[in-house]
N, CA and C atoms as a LAMMPS dump frame, in Angstrom:
ITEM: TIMESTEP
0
ITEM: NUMBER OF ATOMS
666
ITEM: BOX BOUNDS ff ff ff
-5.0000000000000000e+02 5.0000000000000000e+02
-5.0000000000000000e+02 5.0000000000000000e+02
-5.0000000000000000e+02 5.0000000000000000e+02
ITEM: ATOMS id mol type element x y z
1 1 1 N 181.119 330.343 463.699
2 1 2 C 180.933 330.595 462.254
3 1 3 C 179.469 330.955 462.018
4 2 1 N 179.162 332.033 461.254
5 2 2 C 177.77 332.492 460.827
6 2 3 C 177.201 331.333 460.205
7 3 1 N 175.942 331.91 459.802
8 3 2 C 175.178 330.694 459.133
9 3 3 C 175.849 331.057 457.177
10 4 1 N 175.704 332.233 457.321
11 4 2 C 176.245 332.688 456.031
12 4 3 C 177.634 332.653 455.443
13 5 1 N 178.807 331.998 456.694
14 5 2 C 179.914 331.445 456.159
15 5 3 C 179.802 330.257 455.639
16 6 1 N 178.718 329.281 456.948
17 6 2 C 178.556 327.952 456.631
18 6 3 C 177.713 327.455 455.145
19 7 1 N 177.251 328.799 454.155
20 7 2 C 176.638 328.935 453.13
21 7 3 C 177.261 329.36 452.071
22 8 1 N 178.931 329.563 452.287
23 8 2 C 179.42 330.478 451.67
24 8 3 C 180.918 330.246 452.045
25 9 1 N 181.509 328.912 451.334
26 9 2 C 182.82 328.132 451.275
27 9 3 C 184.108 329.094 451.03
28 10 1 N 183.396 329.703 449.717
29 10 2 C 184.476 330.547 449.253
30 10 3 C 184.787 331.572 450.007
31 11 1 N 183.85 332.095 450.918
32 11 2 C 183.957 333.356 451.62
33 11 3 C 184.544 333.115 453.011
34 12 1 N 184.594 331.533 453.401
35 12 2 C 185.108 330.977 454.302
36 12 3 C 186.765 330.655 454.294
37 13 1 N 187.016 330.39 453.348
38 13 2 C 188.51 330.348 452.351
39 13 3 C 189 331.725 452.488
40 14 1 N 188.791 332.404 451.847
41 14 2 C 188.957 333.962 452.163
42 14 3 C 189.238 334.651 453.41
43 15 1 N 188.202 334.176 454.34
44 15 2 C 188.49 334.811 455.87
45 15 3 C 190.104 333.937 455.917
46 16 1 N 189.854 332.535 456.231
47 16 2 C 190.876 331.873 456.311
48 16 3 C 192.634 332.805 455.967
49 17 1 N 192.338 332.621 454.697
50 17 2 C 193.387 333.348 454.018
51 17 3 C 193.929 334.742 454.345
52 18 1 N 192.545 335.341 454.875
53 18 2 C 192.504 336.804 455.52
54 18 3 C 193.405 336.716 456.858
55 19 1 N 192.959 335.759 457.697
56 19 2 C 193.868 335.413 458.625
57 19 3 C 194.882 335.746 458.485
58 20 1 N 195.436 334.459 457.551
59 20 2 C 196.782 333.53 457.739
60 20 3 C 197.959 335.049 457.134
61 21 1 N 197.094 336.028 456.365
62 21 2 C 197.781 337.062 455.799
63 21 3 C 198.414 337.67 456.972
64 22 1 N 197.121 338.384 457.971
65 22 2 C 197.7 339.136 458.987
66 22 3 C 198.312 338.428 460.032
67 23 1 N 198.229 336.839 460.412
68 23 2 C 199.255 336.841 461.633
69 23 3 C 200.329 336.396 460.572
70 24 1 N 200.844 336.49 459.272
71 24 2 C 202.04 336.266 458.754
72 24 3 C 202.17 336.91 457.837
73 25 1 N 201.765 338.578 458.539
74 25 2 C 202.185 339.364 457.481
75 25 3 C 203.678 339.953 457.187
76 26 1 N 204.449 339.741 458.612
77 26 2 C 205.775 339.801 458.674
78 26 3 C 206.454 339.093 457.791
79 27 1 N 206.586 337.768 458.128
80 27 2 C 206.989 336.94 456.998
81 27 3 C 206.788 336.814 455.595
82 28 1 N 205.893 337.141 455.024
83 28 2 C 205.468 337.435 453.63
84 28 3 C 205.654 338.538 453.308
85 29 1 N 205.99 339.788 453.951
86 29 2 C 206.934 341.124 453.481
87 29 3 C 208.101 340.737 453.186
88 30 1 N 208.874 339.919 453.815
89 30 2 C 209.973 339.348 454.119
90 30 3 C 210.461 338.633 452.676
91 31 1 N 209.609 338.053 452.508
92 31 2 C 209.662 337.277 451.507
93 31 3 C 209.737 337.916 450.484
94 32 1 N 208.413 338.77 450.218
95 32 2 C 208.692 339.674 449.151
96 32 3 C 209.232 340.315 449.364
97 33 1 N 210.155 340.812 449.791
98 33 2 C 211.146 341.89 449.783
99 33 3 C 212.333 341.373 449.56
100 34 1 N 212.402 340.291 450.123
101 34 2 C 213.607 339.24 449.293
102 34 3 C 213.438 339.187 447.946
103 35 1 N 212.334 338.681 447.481
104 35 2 C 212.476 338.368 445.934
105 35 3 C 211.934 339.729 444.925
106 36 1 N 211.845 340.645 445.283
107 36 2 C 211.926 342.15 444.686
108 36 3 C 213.61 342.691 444.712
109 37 1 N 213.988 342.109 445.578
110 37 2 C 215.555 342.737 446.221
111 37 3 C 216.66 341.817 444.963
112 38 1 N 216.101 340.378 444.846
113 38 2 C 216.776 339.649 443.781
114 38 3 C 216.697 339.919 442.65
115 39 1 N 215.43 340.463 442.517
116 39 2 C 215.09 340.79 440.796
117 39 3 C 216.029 342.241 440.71
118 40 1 N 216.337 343.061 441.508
119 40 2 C 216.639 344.148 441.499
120 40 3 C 218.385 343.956 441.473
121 41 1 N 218.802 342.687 442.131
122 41 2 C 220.094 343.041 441.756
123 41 3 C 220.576 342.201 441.276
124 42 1 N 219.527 341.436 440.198
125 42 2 C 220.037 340.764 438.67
126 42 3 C 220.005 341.827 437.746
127 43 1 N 219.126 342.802 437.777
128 43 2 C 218.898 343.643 436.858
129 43 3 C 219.855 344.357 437.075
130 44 1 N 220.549 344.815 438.078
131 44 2 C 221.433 345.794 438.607
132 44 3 C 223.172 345.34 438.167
133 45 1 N 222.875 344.019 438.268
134 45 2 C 224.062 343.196 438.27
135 45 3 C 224.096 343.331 436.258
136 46 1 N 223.245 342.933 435.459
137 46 2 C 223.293 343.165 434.086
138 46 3 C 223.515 344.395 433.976
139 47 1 N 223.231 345.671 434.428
140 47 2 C 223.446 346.837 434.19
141 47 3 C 224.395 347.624 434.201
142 48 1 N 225.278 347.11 435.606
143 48 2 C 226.166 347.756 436.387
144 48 3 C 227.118 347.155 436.056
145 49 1 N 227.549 345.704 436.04
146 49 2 C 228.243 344.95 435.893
147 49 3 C 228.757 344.247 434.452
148 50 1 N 227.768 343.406 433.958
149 50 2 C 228.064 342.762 432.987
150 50 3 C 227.912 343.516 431.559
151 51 1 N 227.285 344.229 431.644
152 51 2 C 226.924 345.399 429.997
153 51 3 C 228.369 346.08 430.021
154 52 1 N 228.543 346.927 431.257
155 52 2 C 230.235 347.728 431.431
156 52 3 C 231.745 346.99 430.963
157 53 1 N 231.279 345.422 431.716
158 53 2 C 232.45 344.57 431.375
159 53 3 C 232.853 344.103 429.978
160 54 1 N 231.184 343.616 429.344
161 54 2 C 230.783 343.719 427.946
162 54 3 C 231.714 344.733 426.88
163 55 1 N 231.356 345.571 427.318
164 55 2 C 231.847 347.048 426.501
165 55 3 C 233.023 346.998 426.58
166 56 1 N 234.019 347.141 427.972
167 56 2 C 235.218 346.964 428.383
168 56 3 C 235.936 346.217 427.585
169 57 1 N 235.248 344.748 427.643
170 57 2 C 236.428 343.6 426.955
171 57 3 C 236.284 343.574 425.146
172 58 1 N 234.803 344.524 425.081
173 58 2 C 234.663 344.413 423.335
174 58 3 C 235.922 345.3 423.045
175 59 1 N 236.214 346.752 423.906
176 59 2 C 237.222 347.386 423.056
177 59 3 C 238.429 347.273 423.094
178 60 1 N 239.045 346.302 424.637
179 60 2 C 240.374 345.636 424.438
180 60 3 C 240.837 344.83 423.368
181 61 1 N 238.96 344.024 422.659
182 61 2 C 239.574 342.742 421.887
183 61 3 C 240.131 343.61 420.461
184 62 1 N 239.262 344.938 420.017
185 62 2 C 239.46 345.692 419.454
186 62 3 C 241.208 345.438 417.932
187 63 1 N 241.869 345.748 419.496
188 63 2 C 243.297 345.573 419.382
189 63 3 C 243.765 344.437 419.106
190 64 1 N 243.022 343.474 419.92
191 64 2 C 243.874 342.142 419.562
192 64 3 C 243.388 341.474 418.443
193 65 1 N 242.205 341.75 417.86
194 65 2 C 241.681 341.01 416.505
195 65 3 C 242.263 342.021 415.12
196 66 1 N 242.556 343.041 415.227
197 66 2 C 244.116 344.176 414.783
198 66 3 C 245.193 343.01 414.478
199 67 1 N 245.864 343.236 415.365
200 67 2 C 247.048 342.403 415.725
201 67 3 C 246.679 341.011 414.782
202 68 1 N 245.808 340.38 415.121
203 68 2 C 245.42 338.56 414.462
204 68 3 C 245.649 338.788 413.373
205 69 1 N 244.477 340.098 412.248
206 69 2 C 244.186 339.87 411.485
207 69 3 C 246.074 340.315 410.111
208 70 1 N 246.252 341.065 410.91
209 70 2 C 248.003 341.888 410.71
210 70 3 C 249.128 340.46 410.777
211 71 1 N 248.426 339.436 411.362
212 71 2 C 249.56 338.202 411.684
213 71 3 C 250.749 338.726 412.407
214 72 1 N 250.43 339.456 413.428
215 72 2 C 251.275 339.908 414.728
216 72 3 C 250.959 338.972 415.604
217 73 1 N 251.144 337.595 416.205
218 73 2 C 250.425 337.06 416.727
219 73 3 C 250.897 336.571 418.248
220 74 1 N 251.878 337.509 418.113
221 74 2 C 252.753 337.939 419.381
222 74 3 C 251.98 338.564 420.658
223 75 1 N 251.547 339.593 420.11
224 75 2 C 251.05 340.687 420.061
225 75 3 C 249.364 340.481 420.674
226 76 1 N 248.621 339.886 419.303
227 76 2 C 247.338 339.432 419.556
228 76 3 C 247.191 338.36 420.726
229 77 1 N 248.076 337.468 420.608
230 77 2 C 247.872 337.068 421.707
231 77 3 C 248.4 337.47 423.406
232 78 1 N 249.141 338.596 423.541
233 78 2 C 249.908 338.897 424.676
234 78 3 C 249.403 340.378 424.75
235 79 1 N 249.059 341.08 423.9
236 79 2 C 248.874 342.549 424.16
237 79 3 C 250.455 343.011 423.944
238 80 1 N 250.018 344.506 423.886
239 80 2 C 250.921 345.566 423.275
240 80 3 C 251.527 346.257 424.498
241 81 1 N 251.693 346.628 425.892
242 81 2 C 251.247 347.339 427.273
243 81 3 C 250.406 347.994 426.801
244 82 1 N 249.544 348.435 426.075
245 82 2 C 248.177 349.157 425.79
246 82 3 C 247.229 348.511 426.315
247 83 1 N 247.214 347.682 425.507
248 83 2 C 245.652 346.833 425.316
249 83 3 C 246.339 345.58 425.691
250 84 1 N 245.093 344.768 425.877
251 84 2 C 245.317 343.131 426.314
252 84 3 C 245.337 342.405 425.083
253 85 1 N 245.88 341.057 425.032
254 85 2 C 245.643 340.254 424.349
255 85 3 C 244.436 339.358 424.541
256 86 1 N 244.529 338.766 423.461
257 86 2 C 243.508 337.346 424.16
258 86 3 C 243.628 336.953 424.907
259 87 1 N 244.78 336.345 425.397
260 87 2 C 245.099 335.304 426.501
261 87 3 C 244.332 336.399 427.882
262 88 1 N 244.553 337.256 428.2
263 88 2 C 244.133 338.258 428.845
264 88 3 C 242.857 338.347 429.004
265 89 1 N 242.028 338.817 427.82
266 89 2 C 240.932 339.149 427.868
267 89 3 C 239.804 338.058 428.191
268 90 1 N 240.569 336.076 427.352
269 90 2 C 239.779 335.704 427.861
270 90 3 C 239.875 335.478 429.252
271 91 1 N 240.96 335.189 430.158
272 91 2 C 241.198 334.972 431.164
273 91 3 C 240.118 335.973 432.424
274 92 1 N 240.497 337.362 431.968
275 92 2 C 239.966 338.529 432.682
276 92 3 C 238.358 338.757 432.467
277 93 1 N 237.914 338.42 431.657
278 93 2 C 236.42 339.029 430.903
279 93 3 C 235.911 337.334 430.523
280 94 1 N 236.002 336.116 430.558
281 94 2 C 235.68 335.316 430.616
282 94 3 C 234.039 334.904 430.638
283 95 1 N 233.653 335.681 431.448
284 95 2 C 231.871 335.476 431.209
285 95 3 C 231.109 336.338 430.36
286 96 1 N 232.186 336.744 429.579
287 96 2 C 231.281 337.974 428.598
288 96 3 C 231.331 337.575 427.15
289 97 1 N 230.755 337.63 426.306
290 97 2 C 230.538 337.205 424.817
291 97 3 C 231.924 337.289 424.379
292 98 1 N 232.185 338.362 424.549
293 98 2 C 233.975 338.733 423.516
294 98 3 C 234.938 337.882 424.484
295 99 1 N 235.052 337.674 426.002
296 99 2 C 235.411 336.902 426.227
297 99 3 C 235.645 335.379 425.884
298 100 1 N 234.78 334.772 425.581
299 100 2 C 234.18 333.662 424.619
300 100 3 C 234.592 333.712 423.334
301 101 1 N 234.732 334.777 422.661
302 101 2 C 235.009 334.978 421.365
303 101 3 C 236.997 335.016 421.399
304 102 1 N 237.194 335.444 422.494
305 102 2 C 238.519 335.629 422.75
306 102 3 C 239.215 334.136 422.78
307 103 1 N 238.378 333.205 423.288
308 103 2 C 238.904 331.654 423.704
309 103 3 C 239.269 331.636 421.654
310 104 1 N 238.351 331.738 421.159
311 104 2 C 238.018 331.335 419.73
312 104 3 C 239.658 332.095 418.757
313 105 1 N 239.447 333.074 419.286
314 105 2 C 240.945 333.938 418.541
315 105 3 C 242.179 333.106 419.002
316 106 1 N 242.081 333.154 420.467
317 106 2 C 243.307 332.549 420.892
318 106 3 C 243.894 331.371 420.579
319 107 1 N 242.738 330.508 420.672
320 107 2 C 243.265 328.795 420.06
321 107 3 C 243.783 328.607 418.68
322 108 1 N 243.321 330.163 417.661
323 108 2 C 243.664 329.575 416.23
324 108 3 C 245.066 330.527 416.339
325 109 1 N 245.083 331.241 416.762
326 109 2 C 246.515 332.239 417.082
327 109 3 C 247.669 330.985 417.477
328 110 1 N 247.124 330.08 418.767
329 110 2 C 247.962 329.275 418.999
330 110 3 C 248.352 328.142 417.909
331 111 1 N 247.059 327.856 416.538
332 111 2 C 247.058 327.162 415.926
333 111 3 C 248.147 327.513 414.965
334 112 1 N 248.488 328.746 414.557
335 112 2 C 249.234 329.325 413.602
336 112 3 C 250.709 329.327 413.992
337 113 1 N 250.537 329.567 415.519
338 113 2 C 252.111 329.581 415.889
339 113 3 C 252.682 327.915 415.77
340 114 1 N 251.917 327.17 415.949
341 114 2 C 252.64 325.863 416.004
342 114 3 C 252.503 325.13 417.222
343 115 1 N 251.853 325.479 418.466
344 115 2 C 251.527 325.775 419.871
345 115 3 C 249.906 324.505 419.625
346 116 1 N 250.398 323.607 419.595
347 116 2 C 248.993 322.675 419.247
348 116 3 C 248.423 322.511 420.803
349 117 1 N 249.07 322.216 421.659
350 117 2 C 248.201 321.816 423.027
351 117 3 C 247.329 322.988 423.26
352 118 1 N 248.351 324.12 423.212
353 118 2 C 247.724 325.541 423.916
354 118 3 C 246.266 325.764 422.815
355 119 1 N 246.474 325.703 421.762
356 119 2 C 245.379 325.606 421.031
357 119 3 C 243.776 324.982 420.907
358 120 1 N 244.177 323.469 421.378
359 120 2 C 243.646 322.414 421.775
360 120 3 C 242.56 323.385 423.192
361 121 1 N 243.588 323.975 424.274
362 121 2 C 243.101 323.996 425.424
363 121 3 C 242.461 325.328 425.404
364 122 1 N 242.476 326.099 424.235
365 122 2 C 241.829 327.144 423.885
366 122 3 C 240.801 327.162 423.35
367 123 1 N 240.821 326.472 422.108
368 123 2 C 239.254 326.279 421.978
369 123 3 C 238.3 325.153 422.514
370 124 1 N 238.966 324.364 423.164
371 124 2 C 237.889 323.551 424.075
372 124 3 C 237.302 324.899 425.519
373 125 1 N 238.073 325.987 425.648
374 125 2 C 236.98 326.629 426.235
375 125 3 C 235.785 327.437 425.501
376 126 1 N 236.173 327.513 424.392
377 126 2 C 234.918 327.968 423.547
378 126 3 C 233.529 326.969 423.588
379 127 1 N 232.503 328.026 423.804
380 127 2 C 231.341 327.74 423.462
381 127 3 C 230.013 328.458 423.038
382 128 1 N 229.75 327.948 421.888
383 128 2 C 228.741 328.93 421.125
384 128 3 C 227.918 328.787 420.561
385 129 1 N 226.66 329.772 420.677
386 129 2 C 224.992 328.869 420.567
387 129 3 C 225.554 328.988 418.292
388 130 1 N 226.197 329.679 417.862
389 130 2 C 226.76 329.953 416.329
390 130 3 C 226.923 328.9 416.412
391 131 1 N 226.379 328.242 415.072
392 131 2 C 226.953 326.382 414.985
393 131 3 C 228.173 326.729 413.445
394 132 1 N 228.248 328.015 412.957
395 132 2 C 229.432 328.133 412.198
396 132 3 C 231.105 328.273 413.139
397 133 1 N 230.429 328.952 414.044
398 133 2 C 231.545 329.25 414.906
399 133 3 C 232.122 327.807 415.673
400 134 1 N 231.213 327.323 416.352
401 134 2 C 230.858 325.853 417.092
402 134 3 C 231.852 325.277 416.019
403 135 1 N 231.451 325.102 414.781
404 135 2 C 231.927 323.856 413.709
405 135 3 C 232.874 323.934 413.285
406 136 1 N 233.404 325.56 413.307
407 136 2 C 235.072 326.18 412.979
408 136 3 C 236.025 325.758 414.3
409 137 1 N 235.419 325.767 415.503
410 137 2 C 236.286 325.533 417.026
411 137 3 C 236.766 324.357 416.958
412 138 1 N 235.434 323.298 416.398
413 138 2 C 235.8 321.837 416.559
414 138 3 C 236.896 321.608 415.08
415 139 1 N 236.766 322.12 414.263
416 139 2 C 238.141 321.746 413.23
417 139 3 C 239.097 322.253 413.604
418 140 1 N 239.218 323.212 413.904
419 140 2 C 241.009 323.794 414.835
420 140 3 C 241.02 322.757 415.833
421 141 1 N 240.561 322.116 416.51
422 141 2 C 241.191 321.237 417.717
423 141 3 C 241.46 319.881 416.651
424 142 1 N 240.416 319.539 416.021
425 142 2 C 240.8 318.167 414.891
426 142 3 C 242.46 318.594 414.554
427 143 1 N 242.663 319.944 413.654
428 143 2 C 243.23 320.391 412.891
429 143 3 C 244.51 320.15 414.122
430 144 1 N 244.761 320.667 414.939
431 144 2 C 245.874 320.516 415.992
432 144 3 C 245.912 319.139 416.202
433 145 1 N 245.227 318.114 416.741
434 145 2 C 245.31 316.999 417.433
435 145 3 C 246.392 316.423 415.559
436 146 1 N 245.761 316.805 414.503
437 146 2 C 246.119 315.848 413.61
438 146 3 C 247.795 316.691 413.41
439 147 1 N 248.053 317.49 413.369
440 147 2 C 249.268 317.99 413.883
441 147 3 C 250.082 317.532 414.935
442 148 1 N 249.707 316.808 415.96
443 148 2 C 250.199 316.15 416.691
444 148 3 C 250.403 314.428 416.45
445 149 1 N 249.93 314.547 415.259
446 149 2 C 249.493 312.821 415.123
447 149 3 C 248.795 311.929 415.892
448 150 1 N 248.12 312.464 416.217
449 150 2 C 246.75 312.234 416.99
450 150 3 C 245.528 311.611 416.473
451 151 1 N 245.788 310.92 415.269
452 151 2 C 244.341 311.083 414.153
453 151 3 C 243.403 310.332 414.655
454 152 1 N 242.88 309.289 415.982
455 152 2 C 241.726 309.491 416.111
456 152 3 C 240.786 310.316 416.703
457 153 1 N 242.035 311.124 417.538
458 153 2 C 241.334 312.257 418.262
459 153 3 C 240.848 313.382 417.399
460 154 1 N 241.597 313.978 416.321
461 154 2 C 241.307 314.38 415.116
462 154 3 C 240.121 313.81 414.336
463 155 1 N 239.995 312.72 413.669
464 155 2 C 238.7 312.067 413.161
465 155 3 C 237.433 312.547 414.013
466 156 1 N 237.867 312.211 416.185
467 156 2 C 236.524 312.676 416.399
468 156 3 C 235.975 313.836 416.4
469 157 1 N 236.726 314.635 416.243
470 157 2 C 236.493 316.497 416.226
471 157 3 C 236.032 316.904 414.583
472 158 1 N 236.593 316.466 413.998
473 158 2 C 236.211 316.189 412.589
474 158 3 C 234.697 316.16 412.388
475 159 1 N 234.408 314.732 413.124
476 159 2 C 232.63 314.494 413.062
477 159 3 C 232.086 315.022 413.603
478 160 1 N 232.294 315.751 414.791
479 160 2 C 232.013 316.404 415.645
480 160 3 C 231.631 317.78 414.715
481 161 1 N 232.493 318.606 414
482 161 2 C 232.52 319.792 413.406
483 161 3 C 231.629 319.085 412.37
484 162 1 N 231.41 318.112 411.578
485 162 2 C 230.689 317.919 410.222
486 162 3 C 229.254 317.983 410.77
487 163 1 N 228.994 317.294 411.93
488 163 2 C 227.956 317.349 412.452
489 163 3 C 226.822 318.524 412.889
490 164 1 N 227.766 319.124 413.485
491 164 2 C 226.899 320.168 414.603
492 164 3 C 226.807 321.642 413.181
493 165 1 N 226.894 321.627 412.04
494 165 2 C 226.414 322.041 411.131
495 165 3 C 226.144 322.062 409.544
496 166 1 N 225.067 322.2 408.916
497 166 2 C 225.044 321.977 407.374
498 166 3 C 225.864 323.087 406.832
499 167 1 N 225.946 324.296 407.284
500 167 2 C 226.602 325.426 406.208
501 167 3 C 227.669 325.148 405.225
502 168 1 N 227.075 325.78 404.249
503 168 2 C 227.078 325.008 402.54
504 168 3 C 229.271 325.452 402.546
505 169 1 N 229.487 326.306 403.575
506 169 2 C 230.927 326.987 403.131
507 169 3 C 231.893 326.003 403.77
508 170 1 N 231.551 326.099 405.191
509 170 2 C 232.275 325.146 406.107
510 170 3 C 232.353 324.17 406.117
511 171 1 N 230.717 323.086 405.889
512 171 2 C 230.872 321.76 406.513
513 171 3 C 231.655 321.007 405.336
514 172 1 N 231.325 321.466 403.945
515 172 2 C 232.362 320.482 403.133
516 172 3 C 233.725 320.436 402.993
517 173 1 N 234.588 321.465 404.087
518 173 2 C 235.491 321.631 404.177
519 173 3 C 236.164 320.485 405.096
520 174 1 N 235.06 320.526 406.106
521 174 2 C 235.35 319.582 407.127
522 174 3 C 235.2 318.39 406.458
523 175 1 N 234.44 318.136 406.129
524 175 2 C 233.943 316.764 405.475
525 175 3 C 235.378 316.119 404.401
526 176 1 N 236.006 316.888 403.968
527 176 2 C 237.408 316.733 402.999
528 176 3 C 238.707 316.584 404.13
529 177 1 N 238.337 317.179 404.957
530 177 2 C 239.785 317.476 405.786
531 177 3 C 239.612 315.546 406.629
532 178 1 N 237.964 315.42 406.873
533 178 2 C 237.903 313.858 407.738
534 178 3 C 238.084 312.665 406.971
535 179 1 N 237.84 312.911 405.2
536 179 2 C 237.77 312.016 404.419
537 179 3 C 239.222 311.998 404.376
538 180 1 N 240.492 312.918 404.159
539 180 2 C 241.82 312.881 403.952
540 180 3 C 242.377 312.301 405.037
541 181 1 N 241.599 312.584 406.473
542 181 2 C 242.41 312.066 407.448
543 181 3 C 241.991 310.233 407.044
544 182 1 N 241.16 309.874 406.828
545 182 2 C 240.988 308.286 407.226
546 182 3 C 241.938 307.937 406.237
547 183 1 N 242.12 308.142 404.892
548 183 2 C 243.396 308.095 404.138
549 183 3 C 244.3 307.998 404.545
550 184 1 N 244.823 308.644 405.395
551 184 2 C 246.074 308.571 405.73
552 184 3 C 246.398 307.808 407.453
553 185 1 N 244.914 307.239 407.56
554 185 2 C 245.085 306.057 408.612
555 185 3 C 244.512 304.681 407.907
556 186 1 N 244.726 304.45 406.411
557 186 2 C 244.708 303.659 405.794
558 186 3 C 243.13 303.078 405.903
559 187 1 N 241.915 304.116 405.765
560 187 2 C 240.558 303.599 406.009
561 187 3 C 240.007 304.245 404.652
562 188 1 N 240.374 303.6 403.643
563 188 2 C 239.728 304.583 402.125
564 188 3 C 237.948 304.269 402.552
565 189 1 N 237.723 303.282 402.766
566 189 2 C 236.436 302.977 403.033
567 189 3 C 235.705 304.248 403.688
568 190 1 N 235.899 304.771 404.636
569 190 2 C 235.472 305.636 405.058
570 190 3 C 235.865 306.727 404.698
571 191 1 N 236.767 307.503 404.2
572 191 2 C 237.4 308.536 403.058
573 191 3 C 236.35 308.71 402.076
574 192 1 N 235.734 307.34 401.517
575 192 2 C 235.352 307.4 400.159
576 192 3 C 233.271 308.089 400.918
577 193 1 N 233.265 307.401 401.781
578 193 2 C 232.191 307.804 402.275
579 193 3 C 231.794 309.816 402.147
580 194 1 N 232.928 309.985 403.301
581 194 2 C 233.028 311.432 403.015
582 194 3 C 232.888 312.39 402.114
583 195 1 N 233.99 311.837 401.082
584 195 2 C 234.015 312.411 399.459
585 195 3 C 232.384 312.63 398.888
586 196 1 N 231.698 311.17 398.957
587 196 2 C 230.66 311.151 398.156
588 196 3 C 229.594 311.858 398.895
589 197 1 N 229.791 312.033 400.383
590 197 2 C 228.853 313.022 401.12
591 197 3 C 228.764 314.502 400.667
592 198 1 N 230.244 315.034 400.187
593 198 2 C 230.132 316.067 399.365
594 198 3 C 229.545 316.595 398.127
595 199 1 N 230.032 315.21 397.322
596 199 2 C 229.541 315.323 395.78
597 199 3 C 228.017 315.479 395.876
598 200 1 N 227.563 314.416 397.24
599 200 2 C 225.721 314.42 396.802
600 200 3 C 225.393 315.919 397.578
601 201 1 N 225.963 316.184 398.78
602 201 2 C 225.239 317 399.288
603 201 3 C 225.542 318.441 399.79
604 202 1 N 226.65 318.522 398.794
605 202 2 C 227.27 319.799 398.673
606 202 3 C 227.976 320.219 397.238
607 203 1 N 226.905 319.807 396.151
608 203 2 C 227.776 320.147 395.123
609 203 3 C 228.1 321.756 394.469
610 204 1 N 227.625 322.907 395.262
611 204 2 C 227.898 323.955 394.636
612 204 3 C 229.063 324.466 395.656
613 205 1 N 229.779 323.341 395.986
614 205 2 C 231.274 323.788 396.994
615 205 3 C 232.37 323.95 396.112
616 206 1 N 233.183 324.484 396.713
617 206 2 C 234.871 324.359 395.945
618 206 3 C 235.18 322.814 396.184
619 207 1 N 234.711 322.291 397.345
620 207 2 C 235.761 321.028 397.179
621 207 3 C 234.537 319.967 396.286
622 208 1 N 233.516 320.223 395.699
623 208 2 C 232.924 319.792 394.783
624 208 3 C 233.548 319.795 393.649
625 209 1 N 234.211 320.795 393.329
626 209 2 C 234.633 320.823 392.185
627 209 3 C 235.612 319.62 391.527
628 210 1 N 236.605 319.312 392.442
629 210 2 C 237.714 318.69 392.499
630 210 3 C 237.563 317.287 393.069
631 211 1 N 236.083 317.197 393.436
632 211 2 C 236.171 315.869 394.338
633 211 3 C 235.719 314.18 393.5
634 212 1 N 235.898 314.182 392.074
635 212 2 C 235.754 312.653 391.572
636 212 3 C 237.1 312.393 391.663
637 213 1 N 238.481 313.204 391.661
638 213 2 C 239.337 312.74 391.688
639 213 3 C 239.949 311.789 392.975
640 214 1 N 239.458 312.726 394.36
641 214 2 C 239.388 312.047 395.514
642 214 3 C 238.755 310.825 395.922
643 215 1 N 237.203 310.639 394.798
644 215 2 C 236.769 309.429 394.946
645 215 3 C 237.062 308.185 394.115
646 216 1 N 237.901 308.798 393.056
647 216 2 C 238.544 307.536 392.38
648 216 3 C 240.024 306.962 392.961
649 217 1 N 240.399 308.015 394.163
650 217 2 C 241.483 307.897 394.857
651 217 3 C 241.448 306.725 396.037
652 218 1 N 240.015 306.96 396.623
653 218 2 C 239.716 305.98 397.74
654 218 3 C 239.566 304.793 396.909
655 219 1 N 238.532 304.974 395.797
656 219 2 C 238.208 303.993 395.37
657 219 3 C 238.887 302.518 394.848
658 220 1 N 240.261 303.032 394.409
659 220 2 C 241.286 302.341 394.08
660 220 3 C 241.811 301.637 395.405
661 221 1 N 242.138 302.203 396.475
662 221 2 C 242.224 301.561 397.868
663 221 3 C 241.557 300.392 398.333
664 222 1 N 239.852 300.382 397.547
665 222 2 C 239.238 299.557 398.59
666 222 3 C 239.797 298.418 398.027
């Protein structure tokens, strides 16, 4: 070592490093060329793959949210031999947004036919960063389970949906549908709770409108 390395740490670090570059310069091409090669076929993979599939399953659902909104629900859910249904699309396209959105069609399709499990097992595959959507999934499964007579499994989907959002349209909907269910598992106590969660904190709702009658309803219970 010079006198001027032994004066000069950083420049000693450097050689070092200078080294360790060239007898492992193989391996560190290697490396980077691996992780240039990954970035390249995530990007490739979003491009090629998932944007195409994207597109694909947006214009199958096309048809089947047609069909839903027509109350063909035959149809929407099974496809036409044209186009797919939900059941299809989510099955087939599953990692793609409309796929996801497809779980969401399908479970209330199943909800309408009368089909409560299939419903149940439809929108428990939904999931969505939308906490309107989120809070609509979890009342169709309440909404089925209590169709089945199920009502605590119902109650918990209930809180579940009141919870995971404030929106002034939805949540007091939910909030009426959980207060009616404890009613009718003989808990006015907690009914009456609900009710008055509306009156205070949703009074420019529809079920505001109507709701001292509901709380003089529990109220008489306790």
């Amino acid at each position: 070592m010079s006198a001027e390395q032994e004066n000069n740490p950083i420049g000693e670090q450097f050689t070092k490093a200078e080294g360790f570059v060239v007898e492992n310069k193989k391996s560190l091409l290697v490396i980077g060329g691996t992780i240039v090669a990954l970035i390249l076929l995530y990007v490739g993979y979003q491009t090629l793959i998932i944007n195409p599939r994207e597109k694909e399953a947006a214009g199958q659902m096309f048809m089947a949210e047609k069909y839903f909104e027509q109350d063909s629900l035959d149809k929407a859910i099974n496809g036409d031999g044209n186009f797919l249904g939900f059941a299809a699309i989510a099955d087939e396209y599953g990692s793609t947004k409309a796929g996801a959105i497809a779980n969401y069609y399908l479970g209330y399709a199943y909800l309408r036919q009368g089909q409560y499990e299939l419903a149940i097992e439809a929108l428990e595959e939904f999931n969505s960063a939308d906490e309107v959507l989120q809070t609509l999934a979890y009342s169709g499964i309440a909404d089925a389970y209590l169709e089945l007579n199920k009502m605590e499994d119902a109650v918990g989907f209930y809180k579940k949906a009141a919870a995971k959002s404030k929106d002034p349209f939805t949540t007091p909907v939910v909030l009426m549908k959980l207060g009616m269910t404890y009613e009718m598992m003989n808990e006015p106590q907690k009914a009456l709770e609900n009710y008055e969660k509306i009156k205070k904190e949703y009074t420019e709702s529809t079920e505001a409108r109507d709701i001292e009658k509901y709380i003089a309803r529990a109220s008489a219970k306790i």
